[in-house]
N, C-alpha and C positions, 0 to 999 in steps of 0.2 A: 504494500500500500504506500502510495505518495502520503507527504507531510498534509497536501490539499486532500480534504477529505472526499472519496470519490461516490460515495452513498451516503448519503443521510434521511431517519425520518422527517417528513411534512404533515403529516396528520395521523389523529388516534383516533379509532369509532372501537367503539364497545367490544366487539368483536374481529377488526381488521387494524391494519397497519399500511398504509401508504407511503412508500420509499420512494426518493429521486433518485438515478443513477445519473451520472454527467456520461461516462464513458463504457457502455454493456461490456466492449470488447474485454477492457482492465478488471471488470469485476466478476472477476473467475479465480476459481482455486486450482491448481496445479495443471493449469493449461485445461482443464475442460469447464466447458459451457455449463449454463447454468440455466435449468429448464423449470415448468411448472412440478410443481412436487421436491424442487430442491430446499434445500434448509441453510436458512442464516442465523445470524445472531448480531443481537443488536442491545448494546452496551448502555445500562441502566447508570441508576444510582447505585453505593455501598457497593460495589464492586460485585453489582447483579449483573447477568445477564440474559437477555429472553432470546429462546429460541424461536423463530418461527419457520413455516412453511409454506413456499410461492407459491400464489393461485392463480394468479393471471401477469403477463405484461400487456402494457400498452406504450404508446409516444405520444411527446406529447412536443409539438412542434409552435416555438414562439419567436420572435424578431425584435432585436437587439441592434441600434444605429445600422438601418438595413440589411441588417445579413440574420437569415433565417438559421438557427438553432432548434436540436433535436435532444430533447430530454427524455430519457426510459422511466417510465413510474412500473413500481412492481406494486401490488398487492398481496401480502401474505397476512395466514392466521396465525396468533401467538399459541405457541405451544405449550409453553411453561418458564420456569426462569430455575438460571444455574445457581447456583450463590452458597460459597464454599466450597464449592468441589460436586454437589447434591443436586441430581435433579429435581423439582418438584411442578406439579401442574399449575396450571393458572398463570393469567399474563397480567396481574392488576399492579406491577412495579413499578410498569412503563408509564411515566409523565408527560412534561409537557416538551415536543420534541422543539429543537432536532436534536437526534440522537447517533451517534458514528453507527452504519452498519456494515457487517464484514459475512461473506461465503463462510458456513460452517463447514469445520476439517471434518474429515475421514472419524478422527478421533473423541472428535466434539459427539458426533451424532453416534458411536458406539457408546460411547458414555451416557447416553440419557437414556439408552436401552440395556446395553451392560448389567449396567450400576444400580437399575431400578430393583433387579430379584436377585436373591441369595443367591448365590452358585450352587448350593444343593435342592433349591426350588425349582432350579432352568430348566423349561421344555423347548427346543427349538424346533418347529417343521418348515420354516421359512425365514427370507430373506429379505433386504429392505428391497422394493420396484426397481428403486431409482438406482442402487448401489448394490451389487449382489457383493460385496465385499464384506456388508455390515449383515450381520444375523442376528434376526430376531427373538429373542426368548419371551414365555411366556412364561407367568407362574403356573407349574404344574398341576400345582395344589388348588389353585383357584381357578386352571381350567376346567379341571376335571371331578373337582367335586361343586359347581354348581354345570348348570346343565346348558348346551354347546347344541348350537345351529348354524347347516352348512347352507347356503339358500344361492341357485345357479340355473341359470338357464341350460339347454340342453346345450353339449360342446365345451360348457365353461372351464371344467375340470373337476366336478363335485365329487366323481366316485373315485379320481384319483386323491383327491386331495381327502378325503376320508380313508382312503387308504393309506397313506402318507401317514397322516396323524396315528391310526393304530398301528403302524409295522413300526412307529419310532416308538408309542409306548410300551410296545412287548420287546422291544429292544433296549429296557431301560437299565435292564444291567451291564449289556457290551452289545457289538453286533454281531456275536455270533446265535442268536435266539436261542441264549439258554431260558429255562423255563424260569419265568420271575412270577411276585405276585399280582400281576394285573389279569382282569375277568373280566372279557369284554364279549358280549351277545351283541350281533349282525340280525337283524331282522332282512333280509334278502329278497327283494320283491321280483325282482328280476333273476337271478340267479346269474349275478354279476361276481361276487366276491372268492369266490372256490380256488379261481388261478390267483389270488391277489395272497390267498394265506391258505400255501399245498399241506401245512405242517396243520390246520385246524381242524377243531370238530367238527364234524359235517353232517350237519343233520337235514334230510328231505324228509319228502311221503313216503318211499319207501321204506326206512329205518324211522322214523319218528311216532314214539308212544305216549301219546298225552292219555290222562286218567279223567273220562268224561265225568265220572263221579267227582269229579275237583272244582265240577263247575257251579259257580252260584245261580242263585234263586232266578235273575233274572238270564243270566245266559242260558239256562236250561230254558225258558221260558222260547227268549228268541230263539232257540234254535227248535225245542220240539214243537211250539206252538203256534197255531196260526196268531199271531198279537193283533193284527189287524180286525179278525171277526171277531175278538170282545165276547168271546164264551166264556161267562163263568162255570157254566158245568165241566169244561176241559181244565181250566184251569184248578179248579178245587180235585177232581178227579186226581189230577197230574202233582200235587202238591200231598195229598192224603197218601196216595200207592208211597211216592217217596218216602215219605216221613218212617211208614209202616217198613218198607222194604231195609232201608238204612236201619234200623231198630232190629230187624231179623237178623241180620246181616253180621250186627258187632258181636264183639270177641270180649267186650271188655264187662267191670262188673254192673251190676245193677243201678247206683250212682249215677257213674258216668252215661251207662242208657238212657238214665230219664231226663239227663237232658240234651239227646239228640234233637234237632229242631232240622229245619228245610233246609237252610245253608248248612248244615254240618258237614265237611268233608269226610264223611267217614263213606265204604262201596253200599252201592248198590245195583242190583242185576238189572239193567232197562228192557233186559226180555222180557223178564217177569214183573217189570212195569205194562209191556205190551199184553201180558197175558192178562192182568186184571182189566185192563180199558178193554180188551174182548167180552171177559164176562160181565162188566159192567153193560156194556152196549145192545149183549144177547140177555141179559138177565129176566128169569121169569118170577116171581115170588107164590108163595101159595098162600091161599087165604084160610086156609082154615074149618071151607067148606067142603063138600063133599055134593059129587051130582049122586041125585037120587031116581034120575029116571037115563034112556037111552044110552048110548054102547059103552059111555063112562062111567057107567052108574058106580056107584063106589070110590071113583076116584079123586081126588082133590081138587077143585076149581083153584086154577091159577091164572095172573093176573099179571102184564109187563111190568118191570121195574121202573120207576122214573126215569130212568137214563136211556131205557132199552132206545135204540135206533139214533138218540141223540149224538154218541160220540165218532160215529163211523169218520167223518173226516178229520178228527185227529187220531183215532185208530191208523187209517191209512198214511198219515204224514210219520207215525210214529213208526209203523211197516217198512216204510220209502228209506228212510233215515237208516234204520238198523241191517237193511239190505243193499245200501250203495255202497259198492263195495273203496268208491273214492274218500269214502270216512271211516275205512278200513284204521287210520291212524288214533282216528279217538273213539270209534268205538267197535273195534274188535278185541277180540278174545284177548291180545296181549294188555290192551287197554283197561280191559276188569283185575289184570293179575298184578299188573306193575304197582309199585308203592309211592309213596311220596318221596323219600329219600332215593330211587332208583330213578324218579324224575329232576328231580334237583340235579344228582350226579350227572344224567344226561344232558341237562341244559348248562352247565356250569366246567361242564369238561373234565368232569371228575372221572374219569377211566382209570380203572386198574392197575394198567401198563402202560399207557397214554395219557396222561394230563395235558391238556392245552388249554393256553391263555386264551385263545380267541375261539368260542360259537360260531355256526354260520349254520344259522336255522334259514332254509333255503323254501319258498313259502311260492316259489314258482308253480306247482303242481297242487296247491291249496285249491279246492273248490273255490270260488269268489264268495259263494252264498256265506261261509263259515269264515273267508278270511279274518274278519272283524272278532269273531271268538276265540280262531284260534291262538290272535296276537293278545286278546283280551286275559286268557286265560295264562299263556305264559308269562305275561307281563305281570300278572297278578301273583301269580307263584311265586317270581321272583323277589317279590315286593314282600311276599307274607315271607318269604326265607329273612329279609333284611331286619324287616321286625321281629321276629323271634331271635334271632342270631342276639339281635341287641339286645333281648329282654333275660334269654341266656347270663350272655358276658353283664349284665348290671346287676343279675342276682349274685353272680360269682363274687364280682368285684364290684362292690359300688361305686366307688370314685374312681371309677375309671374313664378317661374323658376321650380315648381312640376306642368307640363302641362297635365297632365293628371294621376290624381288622382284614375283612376279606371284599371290600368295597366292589361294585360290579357299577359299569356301564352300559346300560341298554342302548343299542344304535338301531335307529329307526331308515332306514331307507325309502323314499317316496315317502314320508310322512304323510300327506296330503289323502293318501290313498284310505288309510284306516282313521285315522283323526283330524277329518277334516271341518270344517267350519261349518258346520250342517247337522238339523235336527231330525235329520233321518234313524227311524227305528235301526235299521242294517250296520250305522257305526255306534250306536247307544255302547255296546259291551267294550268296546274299544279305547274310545274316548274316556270314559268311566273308570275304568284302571288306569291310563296312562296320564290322566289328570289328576289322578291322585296321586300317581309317581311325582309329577310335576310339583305338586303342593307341596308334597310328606319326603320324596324320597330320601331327599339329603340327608334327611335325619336317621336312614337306619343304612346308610353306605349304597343308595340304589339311585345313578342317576341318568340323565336321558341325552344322546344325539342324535338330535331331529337331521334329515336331510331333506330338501325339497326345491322342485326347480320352480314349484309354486305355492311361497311362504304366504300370501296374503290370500291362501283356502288353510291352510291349518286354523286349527282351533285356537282364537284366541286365549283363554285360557291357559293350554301349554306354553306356546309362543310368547307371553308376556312372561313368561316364570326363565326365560332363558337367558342367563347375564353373559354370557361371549357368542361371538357372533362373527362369522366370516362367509363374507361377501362377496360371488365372484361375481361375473359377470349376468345381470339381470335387464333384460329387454324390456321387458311389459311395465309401463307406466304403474302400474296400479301395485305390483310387486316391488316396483322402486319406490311409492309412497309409504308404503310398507313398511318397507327398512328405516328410510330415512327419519320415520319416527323416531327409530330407537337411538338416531344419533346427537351429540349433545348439539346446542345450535350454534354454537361459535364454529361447529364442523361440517354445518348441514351441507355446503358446496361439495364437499367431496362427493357424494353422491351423483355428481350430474357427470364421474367419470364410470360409473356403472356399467352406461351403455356399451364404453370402450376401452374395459380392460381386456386384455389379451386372456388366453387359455393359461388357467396357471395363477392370474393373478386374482387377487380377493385384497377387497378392506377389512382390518381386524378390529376388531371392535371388542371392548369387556374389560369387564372386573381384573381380567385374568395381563392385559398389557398397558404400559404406564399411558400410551396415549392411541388414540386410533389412528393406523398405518396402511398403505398401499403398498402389501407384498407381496413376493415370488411363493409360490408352494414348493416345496423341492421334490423332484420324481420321485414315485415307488419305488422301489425295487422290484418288486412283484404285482402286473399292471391288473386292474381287475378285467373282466371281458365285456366293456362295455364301448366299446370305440365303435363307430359308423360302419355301417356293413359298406362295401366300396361297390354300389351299384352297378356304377358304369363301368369298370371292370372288370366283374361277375357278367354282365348283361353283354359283352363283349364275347366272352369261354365261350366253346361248342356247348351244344344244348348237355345239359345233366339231366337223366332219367332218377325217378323217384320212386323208391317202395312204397307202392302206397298201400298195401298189405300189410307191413309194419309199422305202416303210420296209424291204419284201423287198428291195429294191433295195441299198441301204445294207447292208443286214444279210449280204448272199451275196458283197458287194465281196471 
């Protein structure tokens, strides 16, 4: 820098800083330019200094004893101010200008990111945009235990960048994936993630045993009952067979029997649910008389039951249900035998010989009609593991303030799809568990990563419970309003580069880093299988013949 000063501020607004530059060429730091998103710093009082970040240039062209003159004004937002060595947020130092401003180093701007998280709190999956030199860290502790939304238009990078994020967390001891304490569940809508982690649990339709007796009041409801036709006689029917059935059923003593109620997780046979809604439906009673004359004479007059013929259509739905053989997974034979603790281990990757950190419950070959229960249902499972787990450890140990030691992240892919912003009966079981995860989870070690390429159809409800937040690229106006709520307003502009961040890049946002950033994702290692089919390439090959034999095949499984 000349002794003449070559930037100086000219005006303060609440939320911006307007800079002169005399000469754009000189005010650059180690021979490179200096663009929107670069960082300055501009020299306070008490030997503060505020950082900020360029939003816009313009020129500004004026005339001086005839010779026209070209002045640079920059526009940046205050970031926060240095002072002693410490970075801290907020720009209210900055008075009355002019104030000297100078290109922040290489070293300035690792330092306000550095310095901000312990070194044993540092998570990094990304870089600064503008500098891939500087890398970002987040606090790990504060990303991961409140709950984290990936939100991207199709092409952005979302299932990379969620891959990313979990191959660095199970890489938290080294990289060679030894097995550490992280438990993280894939909800898998697509059946994307399988290539992304070859070493994880992999759970489909084919191997997958959920325990339909697990289900509550009102999931068994939606799933066996027509809800729409509003019978009570199915419904009391369908809640009395339970209660009685569950009650035959237990093993334990008389106590504890009597207070089995409707939600109780204890088995019950849904055959011999269908088999009472049979003889309820054919039911004849006897009265008590006797014919006294013609070919019955002597025999009992009998008389239909109140129900007789009333329940046949949830007879038949309850038929339909227990004979598609596509819900083979929750209610076949394996599914009345399996336990609670052999369902835990399965979703949690508790194997034998096999322990793995990461699930991948793969929900591609889910009926649609059930998908909502069956996320309803494990998501719920999981949630009663987190609170007992803790109610466990606080009987053991009462003062004890890490109550649960085995912490699990639930990652939602497509959120939108099961807890969407809709008062539709089909996502009621869904939304219902995983709003309560939202509310409760943090507290018993159970928390949530939404992914969606359309956050403004999730459930508000979740959606506001989510303190970090990365941003990739987002087209649709109404999805960038969206977001741009959750941003503070001295940063609301950043949003209007939404439309045009490259693949890879995302705004970071949260609790979890000192300030909100426009960063790089760094690749997977292991990509998930979600990349664009290459059309005109394919469409190009000699024609490819199709079994469609095996396709009926598959399709009738």
């Amino acid at each position: 820098m000349s002794d003449k000063i070559n930037a100086e501020v000219i005006a303060v607004f609440p939320n911006k800083v307007k800079i002169k530059v005399d000469k754009l060429e000189d005010f650059k730091i180690a021979g490179e330019s200096l663009k929107v998103g670069s960082y300055l710093k501009v020299y306070g009082n008490d030997n503060a200094v505020l950082m900020a970040i360029i939003e816009n240039f313009s020129i500004d062209v004026s005339e001086k004893d005839g010779v026209a003159t070209r002045t640079h004004l920059i526009e940046a937002s205050p970031l926060g101010i240095i002072k002693n060595g410490k970075f801290t947020r907020g720009g209210d130092d900055l008075t009355i200008p002019p104030k000297e401003v100078q290109p922040a180093t290489e070293e300035e701007i690792k330092k306000i990111y550095i310095e901000s998280v312990e070194e044993k709190e540092q998570f990094s999956f990304c870089t600064l945009s503008s500098n891939p030199n500087i890398r970002i860290p987040v606090n790990g502790n504060k990303f991961f235990n409140k709950h984290i939304a990936i939100v991207g238009s199709t092409g952005s990078g979302k299932s990379h960048t969620l891959s990313t994020i979990i191959q660095t967390a199970v890489n938290g001891k080294d990289d060679n994936f030894n097995l550490n304490n992280s438990h993280i569940i894939i909800f898998d809508i697509h059946s994307e993630y399988k290539s992304a982690f070859p070493d994880a649990n992999f759970i489909d339709v084919k191997n997958l045993i959920l325990p339909y007796w697990m289900l509550n009041s009102e999931e068994l409801e939606e799933f066996f009952i027509d809800t729409e036709a509003n019978d009570h006689n199915q419904r009391y029917i369908f809640k009395e067979s339970i209660i009685e059935n569950r009650i035959k059923h237990f093993k334990g003593n008389d106590e504890e029997k009597s207070k089995i109620h409707y939600d109780y997780p204890t088995f019950f046979d849904i055959e011999e649910i269908l088999k009472y809604a049979k003889e309820k439906n054919s039911e004849v009673i006897g009265t008590g008389e006797e014919y006294s004359t013609g070919a019955k004479k002597g025999q009992e007059k009998t008389t239909q039951g109140s129900l007789y013929g009333k329940l046949t259509n949830y007879v038949n739905r309850l038929e339909n249900k227990i004979n598609d053989k596509r819900l083979g997974f929750l209610l076949g034979e394996a599914s009345k035998k399996i336990t609670f603790g052999e369902t835990i281990k399965q979703l949690m990757g508790y194997e034998d010989e096999n322990n793995s950190n990461v699930t991948i419950i793969d929900l591609s070959g889910v009926p649609f009609e059930v998908l909502s229960i069956t996320v309803s249902l494990i998501s719920r499972i999981i949630f009663e593991y987190g609170y007992i787990y803790k109610r466990m450890r606080n009987i053991i140990k009462p003062d004890e303030k890490i109550n649960n030691d085995i912490p699990v992240l639930l990652v939602y892919e497509e959120a939108h799809k099961y807890v969407p912003n809709s008062d539709l009966v089909k996502y009621r079981s869904s939304k219902k568990s995983i709003e309560r995860i939202a509310k409760e989870g943090r507290k018993y070690g159970v928390t949530l990563l939404l992914a969606s390429q359309r956050p403004s159809e999730i459930s508000e409800t979740i959606f506001s419970q989510c303190n970090n937040f990365i941003a990739m690229r987002l087209t649709n106006p109404i999805d960038q309003g969206y977001v741009k709520k959750l941003l503070p307003d001295t940063l609301g502009s950043l949003i209007e580069k939404m439309p045009s961040l490259k693949q890879g890049e995302a705004l970071l946002i949260g609790e979890s880093v000192i300030l909100p950033s426009i960063v790089q994702i760094d690749r997977c290692k292991n990509e998930p299988s979600s990349n664009d089919i290459p059309y005109w390439e394919l469409w190009k090959q000699e024609w490819k013949n199709m079994d469609i034999g095996k396709i009926r095949e598959e399709w009738y499984k």
